[in-house]
PDBQT receptor file of N, H, CA, C and O in Angstrom, charges set to zero:
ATOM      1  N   UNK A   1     -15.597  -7.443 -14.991  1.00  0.00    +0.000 N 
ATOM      2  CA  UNK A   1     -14.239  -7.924 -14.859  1.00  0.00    +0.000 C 
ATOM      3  C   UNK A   1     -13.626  -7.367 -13.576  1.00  0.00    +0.000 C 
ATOM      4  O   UNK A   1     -13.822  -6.231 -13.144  1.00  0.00    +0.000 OA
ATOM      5  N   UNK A   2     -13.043  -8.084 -13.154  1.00  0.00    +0.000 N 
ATOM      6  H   UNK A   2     -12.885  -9.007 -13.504  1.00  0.00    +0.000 HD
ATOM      7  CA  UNK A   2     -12.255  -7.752 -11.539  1.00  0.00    +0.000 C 
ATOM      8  C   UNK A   2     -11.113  -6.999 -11.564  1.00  0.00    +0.000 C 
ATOM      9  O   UNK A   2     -10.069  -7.571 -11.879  1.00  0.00    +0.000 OA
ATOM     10  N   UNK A   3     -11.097  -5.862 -11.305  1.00  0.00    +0.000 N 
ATOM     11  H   UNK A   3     -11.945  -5.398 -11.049  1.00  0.00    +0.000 HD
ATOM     12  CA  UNK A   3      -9.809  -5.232 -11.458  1.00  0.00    +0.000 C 
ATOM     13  C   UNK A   3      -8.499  -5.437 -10.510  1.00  0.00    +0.000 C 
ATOM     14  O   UNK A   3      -8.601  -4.970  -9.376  1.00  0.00    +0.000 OA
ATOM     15  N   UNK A   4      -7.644  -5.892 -10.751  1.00  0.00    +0.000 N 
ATOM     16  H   UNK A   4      -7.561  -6.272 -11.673  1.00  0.00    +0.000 HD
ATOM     17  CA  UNK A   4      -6.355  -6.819 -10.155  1.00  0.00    +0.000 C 
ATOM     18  C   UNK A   4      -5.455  -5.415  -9.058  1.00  0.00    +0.000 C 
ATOM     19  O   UNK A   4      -5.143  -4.232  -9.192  1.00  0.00    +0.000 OA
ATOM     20  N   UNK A   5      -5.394  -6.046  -8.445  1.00  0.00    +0.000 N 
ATOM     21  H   UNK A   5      -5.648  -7.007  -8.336  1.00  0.00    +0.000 HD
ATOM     22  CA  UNK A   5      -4.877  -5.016  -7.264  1.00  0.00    +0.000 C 
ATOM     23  C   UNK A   5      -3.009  -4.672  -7.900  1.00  0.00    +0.000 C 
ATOM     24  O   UNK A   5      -2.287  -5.436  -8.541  1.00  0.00    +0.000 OA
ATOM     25  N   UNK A   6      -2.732  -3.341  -7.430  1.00  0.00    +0.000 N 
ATOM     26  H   UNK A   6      -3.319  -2.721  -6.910  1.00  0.00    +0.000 HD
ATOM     27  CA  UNK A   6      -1.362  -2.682  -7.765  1.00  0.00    +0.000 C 
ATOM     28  C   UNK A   6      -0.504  -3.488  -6.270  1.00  0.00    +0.000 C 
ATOM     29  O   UNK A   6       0.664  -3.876  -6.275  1.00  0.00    +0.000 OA
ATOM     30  N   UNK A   7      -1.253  -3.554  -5.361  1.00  0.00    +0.000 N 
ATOM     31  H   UNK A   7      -2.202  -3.238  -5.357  1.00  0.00    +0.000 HD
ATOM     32  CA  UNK A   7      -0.354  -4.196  -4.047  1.00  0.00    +0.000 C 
ATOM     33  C   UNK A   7      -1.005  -5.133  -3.960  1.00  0.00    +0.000 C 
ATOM     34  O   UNK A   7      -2.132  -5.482  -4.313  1.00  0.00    +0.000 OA
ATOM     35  N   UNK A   8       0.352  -5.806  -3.103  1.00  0.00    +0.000 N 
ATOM     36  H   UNK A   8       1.267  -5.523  -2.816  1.00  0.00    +0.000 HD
ATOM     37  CA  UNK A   8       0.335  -7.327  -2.432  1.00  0.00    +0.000 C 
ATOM     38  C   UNK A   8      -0.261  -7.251  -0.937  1.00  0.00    +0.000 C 
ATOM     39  O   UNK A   8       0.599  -7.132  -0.064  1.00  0.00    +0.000 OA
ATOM     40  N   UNK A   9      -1.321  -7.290  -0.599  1.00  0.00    +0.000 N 
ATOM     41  H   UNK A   9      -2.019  -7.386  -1.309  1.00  0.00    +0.000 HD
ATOM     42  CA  UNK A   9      -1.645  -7.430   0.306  1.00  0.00    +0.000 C 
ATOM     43  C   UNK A   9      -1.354  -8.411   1.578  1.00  0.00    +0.000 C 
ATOM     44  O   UNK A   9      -1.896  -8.256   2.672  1.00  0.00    +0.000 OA
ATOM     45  N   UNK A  10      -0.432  -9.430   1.279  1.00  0.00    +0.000 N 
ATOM     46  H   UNK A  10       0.008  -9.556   0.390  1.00  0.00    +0.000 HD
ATOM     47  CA  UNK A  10       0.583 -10.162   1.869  1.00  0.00    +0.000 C 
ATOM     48  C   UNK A  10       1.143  -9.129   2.589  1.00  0.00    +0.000 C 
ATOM     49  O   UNK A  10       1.027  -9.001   3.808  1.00  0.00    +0.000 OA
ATOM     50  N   UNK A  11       1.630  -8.535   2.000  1.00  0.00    +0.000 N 
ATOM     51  H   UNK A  11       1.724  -8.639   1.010  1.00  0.00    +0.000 HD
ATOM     52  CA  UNK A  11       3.012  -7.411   2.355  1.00  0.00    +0.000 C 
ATOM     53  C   UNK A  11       3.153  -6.470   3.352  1.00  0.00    +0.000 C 
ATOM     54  O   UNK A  11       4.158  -5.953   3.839  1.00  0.00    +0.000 OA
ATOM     55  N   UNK A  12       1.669  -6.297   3.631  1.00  0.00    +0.000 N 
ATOM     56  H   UNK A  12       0.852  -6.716   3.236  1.00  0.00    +0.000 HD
ATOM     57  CA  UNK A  12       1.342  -5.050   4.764  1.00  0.00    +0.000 C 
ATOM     58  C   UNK A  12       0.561  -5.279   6.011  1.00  0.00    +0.000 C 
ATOM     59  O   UNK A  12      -0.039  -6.328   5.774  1.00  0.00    +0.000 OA
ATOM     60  N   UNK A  13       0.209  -4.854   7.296  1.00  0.00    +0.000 N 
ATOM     61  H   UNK A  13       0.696  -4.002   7.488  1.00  0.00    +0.000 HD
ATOM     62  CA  UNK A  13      -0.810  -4.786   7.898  1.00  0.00    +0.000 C 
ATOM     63  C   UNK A  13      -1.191  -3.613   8.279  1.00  0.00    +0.000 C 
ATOM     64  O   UNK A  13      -0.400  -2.673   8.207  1.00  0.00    +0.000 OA
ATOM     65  N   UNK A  14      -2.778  -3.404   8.869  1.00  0.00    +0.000 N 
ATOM     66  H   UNK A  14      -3.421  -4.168   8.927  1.00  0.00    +0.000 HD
ATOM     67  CA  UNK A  14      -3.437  -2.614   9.496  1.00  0.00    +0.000 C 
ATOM     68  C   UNK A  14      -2.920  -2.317  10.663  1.00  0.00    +0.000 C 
ATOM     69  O   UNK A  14      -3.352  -3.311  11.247  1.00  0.00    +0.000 OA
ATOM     70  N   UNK A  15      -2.224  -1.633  11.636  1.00  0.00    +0.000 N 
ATOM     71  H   UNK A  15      -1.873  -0.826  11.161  1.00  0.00    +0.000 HD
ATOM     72  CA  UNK A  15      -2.311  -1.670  13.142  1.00  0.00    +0.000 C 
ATOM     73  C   UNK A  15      -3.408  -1.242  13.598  1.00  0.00    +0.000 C 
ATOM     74  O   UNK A  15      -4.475  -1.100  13.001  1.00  0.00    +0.000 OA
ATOM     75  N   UNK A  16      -3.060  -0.962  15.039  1.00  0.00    +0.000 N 
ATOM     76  H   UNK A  16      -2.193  -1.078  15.524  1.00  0.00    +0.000 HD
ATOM     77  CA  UNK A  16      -3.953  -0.557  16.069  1.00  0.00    +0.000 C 
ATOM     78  C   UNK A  16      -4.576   0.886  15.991  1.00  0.00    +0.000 C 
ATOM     79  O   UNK A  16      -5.747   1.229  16.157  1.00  0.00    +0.000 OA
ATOM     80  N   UNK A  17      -3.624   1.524  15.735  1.00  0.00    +0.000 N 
ATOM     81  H   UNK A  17      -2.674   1.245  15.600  1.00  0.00    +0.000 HD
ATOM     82  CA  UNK A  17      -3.743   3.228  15.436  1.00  0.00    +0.000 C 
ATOM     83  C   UNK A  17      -4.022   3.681  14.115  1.00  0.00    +0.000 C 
ATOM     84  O   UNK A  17      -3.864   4.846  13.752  1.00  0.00    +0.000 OA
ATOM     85  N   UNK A  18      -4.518   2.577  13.264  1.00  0.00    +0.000 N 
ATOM     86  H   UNK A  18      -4.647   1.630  13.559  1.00  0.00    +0.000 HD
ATOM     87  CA  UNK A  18      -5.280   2.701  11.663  1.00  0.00    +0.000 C 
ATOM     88  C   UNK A  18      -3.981   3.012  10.362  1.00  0.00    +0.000 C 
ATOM     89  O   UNK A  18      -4.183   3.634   9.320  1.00  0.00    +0.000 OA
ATOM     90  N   UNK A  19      -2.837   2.466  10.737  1.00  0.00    +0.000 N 
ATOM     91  H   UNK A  19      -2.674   1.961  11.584  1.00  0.00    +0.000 HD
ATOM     92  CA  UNK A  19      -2.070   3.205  10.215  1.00  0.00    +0.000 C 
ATOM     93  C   UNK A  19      -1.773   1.289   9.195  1.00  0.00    +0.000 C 
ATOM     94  O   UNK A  19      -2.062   0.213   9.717  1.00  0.00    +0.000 OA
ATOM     95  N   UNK A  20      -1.164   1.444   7.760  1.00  0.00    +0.000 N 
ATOM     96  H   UNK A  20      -0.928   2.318   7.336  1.00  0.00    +0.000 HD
ATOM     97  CA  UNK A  20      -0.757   0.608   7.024  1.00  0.00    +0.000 C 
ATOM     98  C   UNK A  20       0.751   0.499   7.075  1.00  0.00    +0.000 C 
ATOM     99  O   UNK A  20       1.488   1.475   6.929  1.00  0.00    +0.000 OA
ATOM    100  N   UNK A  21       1.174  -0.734   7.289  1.00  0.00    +0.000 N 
ATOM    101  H   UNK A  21       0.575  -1.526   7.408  1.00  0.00    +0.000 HD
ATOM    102  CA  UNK A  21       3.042  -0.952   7.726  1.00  0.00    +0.000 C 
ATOM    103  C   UNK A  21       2.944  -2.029   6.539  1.00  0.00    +0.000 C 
ATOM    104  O   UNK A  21       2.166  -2.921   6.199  1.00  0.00    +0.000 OA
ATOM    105  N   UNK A  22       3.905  -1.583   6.181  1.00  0.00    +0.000 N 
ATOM    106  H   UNK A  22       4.538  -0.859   6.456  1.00  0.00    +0.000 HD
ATOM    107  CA  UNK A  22       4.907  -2.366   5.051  1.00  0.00    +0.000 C 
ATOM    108  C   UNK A  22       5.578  -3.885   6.106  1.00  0.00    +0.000 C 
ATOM    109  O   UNK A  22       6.136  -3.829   7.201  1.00  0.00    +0.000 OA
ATOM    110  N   UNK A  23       5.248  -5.127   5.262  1.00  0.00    +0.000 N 
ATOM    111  H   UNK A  23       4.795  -5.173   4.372  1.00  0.00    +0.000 HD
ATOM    112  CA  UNK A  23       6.121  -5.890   6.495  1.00  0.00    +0.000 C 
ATOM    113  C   UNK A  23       7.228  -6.924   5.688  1.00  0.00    +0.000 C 
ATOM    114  O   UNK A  23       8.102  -7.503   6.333  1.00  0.00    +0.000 OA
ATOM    115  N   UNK A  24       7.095  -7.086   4.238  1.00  0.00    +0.000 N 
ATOM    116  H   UNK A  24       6.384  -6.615   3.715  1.00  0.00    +0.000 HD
ATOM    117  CA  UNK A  24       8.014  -7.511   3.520  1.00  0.00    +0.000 C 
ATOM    118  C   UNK A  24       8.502  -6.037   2.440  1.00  0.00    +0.000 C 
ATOM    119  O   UNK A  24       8.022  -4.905   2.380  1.00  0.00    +0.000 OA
ATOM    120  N   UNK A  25       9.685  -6.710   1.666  1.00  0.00    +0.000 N 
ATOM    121  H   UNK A  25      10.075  -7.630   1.714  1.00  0.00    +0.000 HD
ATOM    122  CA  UNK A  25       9.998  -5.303   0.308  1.00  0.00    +0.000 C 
ATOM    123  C   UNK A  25       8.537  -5.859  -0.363  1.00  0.00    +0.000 C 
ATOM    124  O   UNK A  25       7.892  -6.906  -0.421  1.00  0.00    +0.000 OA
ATOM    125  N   UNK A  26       8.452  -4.417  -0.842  1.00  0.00    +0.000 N 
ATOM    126  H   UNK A  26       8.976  -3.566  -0.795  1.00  0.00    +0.000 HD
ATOM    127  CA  UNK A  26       7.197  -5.307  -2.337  1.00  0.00    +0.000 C 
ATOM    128  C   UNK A  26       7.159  -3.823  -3.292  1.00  0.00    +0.000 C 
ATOM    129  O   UNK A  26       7.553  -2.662  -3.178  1.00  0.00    +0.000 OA
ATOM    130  N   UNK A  27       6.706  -4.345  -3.904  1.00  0.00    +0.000 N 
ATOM    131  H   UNK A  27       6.387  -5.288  -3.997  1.00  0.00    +0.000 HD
ATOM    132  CA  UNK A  27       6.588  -2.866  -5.099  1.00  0.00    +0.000 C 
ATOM    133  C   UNK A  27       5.189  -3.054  -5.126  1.00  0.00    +0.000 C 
ATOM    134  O   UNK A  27       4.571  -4.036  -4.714  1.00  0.00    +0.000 OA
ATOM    135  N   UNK A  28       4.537  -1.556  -5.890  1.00  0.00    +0.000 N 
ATOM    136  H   UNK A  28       5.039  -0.758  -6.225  1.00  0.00    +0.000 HD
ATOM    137  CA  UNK A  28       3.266  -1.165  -5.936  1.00  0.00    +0.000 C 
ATOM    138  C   UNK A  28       3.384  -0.502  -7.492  1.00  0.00    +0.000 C 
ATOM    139  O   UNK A  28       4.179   0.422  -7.666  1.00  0.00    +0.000 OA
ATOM    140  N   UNK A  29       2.799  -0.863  -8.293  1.00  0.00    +0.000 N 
ATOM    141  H   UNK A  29       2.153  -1.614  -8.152  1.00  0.00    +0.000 HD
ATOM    142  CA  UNK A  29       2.422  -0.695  -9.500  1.00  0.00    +0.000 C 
ATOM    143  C   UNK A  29       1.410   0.514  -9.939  1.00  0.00    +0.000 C 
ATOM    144  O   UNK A  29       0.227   0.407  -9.616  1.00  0.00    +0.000 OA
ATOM    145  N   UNK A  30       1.780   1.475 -10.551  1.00  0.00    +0.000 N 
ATOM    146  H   UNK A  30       2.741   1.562 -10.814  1.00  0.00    +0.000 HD
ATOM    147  CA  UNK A  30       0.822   2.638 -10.503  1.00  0.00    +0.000 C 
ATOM    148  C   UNK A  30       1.144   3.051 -12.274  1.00  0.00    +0.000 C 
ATOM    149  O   UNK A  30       1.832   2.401 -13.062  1.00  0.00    +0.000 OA
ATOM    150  N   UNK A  31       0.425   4.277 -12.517  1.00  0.00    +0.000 N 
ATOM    151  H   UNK A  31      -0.134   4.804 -11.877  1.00  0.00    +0.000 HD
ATOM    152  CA  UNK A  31       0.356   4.693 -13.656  1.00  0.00    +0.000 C 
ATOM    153  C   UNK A  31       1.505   5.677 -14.843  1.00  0.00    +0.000 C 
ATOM    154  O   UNK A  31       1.656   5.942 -16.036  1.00  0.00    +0.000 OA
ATOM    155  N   UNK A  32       2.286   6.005 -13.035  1.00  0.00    +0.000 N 
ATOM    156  H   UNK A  32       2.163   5.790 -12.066  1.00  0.00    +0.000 HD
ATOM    157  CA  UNK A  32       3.862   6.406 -13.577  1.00  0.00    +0.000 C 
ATOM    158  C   UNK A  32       4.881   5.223 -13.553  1.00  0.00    +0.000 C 
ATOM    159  O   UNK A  32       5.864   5.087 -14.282  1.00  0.00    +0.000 OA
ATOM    160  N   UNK A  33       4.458   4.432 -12.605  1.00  0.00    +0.000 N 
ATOM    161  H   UNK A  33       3.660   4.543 -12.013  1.00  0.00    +0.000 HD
ATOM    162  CA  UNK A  33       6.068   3.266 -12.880  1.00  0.00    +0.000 C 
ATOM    163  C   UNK A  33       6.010   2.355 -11.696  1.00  0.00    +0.000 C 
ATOM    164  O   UNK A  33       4.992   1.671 -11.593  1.00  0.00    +0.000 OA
ATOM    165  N   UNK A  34       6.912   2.243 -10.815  1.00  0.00    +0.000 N 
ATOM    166  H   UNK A  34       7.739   2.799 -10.899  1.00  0.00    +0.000 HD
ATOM    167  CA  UNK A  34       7.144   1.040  -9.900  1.00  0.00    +0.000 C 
ATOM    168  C   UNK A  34       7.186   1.830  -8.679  1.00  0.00    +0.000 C 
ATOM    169  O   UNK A  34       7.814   2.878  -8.825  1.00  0.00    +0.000 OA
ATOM    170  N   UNK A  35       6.799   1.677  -7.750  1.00  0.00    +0.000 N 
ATOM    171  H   UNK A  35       6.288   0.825  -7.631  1.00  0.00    +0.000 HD
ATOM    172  CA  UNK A  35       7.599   2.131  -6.311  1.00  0.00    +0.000 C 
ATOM    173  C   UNK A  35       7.988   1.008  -5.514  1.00  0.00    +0.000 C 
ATOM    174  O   UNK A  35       7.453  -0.100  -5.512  1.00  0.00    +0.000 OA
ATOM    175  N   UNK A  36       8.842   1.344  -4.924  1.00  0.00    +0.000 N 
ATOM    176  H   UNK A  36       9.277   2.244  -4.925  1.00  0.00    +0.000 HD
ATOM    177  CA  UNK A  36       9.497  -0.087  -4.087  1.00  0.00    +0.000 C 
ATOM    178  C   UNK A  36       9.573   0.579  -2.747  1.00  0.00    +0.000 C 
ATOM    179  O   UNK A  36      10.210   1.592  -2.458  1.00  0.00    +0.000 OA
ATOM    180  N   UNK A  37       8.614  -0.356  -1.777  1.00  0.00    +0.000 N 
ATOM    181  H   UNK A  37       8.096  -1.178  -2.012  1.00  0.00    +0.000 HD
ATOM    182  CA  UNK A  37       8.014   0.076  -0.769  1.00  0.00    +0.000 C 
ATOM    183  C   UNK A  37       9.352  -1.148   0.596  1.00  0.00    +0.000 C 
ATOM    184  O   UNK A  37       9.187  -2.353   0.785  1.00  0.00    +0.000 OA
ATOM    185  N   UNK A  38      10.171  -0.522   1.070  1.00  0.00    +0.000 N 
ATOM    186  H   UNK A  38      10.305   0.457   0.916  1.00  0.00    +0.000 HD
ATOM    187  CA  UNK A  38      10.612  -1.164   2.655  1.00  0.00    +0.000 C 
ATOM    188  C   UNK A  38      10.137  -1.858   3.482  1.00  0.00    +0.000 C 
ATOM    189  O   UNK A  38       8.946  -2.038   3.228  1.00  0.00    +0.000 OA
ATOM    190  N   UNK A  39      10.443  -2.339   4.334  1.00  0.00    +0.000 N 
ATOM    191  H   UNK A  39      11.411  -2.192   4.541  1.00  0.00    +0.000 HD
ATOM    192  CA  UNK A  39       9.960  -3.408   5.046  1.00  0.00    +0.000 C 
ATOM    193  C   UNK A  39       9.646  -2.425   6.760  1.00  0.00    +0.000 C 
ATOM    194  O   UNK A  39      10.744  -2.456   7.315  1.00  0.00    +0.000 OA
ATOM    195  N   UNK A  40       8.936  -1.880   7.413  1.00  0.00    +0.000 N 
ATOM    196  H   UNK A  40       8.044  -1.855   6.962  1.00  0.00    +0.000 HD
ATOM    197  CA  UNK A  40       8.819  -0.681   8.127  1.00  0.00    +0.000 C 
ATOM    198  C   UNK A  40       8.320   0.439   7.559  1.00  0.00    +0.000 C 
ATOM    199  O   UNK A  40       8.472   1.394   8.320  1.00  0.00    +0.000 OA
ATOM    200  N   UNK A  41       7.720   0.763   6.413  1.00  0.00    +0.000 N 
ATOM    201  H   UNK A  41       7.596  -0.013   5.795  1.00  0.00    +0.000 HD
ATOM    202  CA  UNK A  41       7.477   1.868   5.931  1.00  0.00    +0.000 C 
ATOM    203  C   UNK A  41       5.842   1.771   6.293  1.00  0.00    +0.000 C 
ATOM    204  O   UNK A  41       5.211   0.769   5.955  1.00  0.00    +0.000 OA
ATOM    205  N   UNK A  42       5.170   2.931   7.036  1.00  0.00    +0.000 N 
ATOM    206  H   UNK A  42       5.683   3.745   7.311  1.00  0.00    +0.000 HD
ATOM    207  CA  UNK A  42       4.087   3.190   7.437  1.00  0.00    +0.000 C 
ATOM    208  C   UNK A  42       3.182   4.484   6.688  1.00  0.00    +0.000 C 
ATOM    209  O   UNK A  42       3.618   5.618   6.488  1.00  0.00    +0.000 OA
ATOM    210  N   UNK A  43       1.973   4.037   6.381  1.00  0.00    +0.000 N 
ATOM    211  H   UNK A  43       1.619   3.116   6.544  1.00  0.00    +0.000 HD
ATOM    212  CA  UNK A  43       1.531   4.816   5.485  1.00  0.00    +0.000 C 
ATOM    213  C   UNK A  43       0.087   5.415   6.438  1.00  0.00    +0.000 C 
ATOM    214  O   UNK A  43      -0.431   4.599   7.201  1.00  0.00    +0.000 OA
ATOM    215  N   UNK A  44      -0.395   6.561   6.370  1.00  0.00    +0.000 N 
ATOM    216  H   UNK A  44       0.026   7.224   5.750  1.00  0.00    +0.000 HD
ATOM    217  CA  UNK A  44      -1.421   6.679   6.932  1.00  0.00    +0.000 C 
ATOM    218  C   UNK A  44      -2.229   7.857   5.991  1.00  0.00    +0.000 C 
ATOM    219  O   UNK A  44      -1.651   8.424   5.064  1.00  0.00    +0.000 OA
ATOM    220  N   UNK A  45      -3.877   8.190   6.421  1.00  0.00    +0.000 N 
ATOM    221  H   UNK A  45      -4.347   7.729   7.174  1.00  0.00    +0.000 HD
ATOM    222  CA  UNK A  45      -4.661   8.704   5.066  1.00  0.00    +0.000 C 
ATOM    223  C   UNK A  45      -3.874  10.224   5.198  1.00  0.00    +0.000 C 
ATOM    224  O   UNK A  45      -3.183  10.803   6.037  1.00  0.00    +0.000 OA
ATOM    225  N   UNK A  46      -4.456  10.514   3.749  1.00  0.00    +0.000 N 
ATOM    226  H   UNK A  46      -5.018  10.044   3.067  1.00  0.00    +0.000 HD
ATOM    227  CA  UNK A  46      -3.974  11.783   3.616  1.00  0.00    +0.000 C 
ATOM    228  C   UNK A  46      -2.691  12.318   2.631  1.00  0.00    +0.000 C 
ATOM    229  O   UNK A  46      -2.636  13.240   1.817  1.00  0.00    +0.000 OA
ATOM    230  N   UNK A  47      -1.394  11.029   3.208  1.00  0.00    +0.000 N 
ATOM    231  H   UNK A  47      -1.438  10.280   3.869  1.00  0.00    +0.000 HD
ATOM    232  CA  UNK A  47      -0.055  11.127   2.441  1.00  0.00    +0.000 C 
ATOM    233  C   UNK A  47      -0.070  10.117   1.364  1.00  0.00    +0.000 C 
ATOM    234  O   UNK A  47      -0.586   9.005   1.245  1.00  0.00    +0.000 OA
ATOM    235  N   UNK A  48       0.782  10.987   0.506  1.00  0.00    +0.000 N 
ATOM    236  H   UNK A  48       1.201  11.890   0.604  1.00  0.00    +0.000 HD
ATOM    237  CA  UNK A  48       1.110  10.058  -0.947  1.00  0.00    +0.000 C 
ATOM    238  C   UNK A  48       2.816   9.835  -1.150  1.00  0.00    +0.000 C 
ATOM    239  O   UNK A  48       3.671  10.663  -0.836  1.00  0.00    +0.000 OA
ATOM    240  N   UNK A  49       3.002   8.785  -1.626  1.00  0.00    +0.000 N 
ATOM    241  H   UNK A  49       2.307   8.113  -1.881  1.00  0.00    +0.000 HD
ATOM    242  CA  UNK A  49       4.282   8.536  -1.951  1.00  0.00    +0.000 C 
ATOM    243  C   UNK A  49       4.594   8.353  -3.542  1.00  0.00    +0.000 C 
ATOM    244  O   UNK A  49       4.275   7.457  -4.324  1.00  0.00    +0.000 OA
ATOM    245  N   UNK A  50       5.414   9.668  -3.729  1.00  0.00    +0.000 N 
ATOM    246  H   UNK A  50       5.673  10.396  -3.094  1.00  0.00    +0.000 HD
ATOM    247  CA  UNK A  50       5.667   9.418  -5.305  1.00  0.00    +0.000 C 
ATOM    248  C   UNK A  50       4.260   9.879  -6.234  1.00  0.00    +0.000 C 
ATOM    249  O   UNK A  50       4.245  10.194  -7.424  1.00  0.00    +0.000 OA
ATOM    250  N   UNK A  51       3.224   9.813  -5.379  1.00  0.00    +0.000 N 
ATOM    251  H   UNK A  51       3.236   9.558  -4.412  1.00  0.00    +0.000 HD
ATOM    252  CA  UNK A  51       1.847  10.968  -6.045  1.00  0.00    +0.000 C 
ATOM    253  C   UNK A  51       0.826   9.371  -6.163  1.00  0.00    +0.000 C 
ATOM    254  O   UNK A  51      -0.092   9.058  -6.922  1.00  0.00    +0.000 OA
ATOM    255  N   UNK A  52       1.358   8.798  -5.282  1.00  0.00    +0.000 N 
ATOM    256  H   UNK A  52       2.103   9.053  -4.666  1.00  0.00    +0.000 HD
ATOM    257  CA  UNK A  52       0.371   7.740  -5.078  1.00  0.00    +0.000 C 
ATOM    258  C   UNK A  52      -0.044   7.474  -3.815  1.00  0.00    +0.000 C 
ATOM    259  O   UNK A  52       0.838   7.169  -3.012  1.00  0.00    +0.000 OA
ATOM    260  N   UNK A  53      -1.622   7.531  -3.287  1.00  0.00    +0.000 N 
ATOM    261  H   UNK A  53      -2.339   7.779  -3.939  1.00  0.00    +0.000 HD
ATOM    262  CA  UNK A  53      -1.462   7.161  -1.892  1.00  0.00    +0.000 C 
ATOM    263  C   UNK A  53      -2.099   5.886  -1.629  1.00  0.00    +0.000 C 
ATOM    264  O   UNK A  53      -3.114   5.314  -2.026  1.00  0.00    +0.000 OA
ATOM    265  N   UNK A  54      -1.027   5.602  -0.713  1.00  0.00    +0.000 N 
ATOM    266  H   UNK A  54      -0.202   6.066  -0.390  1.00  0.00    +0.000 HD
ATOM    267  CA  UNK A  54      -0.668   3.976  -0.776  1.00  0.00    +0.000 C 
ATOM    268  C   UNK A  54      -2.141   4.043  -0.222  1.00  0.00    +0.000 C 
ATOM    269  O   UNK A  54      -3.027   3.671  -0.991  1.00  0.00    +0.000 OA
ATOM    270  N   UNK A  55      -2.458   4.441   0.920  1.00  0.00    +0.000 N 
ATOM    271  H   UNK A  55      -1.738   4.743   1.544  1.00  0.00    +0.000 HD
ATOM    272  CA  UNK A  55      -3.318   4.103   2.086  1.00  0.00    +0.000 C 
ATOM    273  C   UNK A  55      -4.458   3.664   1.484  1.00  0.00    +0.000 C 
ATOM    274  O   UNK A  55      -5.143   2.713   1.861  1.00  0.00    +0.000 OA
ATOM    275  N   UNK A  56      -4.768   4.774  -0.001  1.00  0.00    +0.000 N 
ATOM    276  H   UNK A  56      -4.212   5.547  -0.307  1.00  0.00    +0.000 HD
ATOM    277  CA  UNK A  56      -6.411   4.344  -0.153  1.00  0.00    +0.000 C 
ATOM    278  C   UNK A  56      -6.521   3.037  -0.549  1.00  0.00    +0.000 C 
ATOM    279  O   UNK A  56      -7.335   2.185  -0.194  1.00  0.00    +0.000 OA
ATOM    280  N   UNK A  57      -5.117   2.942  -1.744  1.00  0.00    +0.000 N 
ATOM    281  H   UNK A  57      -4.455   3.634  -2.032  1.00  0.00    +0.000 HD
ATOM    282  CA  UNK A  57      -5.275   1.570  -2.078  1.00  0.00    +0.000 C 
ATOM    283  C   UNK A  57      -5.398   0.828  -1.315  1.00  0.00    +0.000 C 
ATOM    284  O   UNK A  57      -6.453   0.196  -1.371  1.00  0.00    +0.000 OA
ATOM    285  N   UNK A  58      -4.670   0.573  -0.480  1.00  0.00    +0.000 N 
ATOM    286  H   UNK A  58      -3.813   1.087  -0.434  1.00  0.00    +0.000 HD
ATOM    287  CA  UNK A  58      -4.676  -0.597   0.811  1.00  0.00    +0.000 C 
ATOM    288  C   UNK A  58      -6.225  -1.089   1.329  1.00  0.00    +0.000 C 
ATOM    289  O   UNK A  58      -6.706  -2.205   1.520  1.00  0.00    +0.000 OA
ATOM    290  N   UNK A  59      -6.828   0.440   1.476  1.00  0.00    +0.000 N 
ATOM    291  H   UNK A  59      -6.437   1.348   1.320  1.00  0.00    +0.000 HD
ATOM    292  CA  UNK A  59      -7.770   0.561   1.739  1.00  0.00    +0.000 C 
ATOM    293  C   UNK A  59      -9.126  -0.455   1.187  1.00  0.00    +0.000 C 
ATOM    294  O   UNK A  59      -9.978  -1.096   1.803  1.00  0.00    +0.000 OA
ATOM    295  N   UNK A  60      -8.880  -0.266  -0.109  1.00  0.00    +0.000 N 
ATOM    296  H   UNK A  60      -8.188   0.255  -0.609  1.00  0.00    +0.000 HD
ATOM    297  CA  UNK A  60      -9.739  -0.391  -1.289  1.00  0.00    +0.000 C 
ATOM    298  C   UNK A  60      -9.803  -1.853  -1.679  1.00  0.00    +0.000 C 
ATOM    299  O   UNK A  60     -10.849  -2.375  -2.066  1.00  0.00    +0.000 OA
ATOM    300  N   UNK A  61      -8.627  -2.512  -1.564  1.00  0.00    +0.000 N 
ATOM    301  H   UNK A  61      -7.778  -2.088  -1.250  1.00  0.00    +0.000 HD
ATOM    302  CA  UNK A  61      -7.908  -3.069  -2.287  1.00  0.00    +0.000 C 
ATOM    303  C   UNK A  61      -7.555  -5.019  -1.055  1.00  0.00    +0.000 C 
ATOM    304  O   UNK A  61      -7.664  -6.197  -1.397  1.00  0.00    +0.000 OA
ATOM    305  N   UNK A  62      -7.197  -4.454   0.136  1.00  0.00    +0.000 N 
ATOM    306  H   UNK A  62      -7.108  -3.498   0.414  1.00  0.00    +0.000 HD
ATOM    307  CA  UNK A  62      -6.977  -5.826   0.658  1.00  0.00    +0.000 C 
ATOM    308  C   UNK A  62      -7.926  -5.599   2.471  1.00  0.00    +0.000 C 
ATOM    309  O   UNK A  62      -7.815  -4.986   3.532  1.00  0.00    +0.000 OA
ATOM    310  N   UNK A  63      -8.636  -6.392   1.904  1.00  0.00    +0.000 N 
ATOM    311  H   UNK A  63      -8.726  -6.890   1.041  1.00  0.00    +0.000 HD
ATOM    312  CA  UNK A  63      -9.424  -6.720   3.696  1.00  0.00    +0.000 C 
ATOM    313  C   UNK A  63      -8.856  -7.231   4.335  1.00  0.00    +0.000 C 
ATOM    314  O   UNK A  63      -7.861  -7.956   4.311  1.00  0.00    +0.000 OA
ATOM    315  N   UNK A  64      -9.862  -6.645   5.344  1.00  0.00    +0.000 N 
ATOM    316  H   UNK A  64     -10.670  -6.056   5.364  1.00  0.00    +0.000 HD
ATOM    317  CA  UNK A  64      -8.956  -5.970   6.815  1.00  0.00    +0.000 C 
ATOM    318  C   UNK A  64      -8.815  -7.728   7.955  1.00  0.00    +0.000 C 
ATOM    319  O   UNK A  64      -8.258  -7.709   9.053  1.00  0.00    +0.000 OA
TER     320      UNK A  64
């Protein structure tokens, strides 16, 4: 069974410098609750938001 992604991969891109940008609002679905992610908000490895890190998902989750 395919496990359904927490993000919209619509919502974000990769840049140049490996970093993940938020480019619409969107929320991300995790195991504590909702986060509601800005439109400019840049995520890169390492940091977590709210004890989730966006990046791996992104990572994992929507091709590049």
């Amino acid at each position: 069974m395919e496990q359904k992604s927490p993000v919209n991969c619509k919502h974000f891109v990769k840049d140049a410098d490996g970093f993940w940008k938020a480019v619409h609002i969107t929320d991300i679905h995790s195991s504590s609750g909702v986060i509601r992610i800005s439109p400019g908000t840049n995520f890169k490895k390492g940091r977590t938001l709210a004890g989730v890190d966006v990046f791996s998902l992104l990572e994992h989750f929507c091709p590049r």
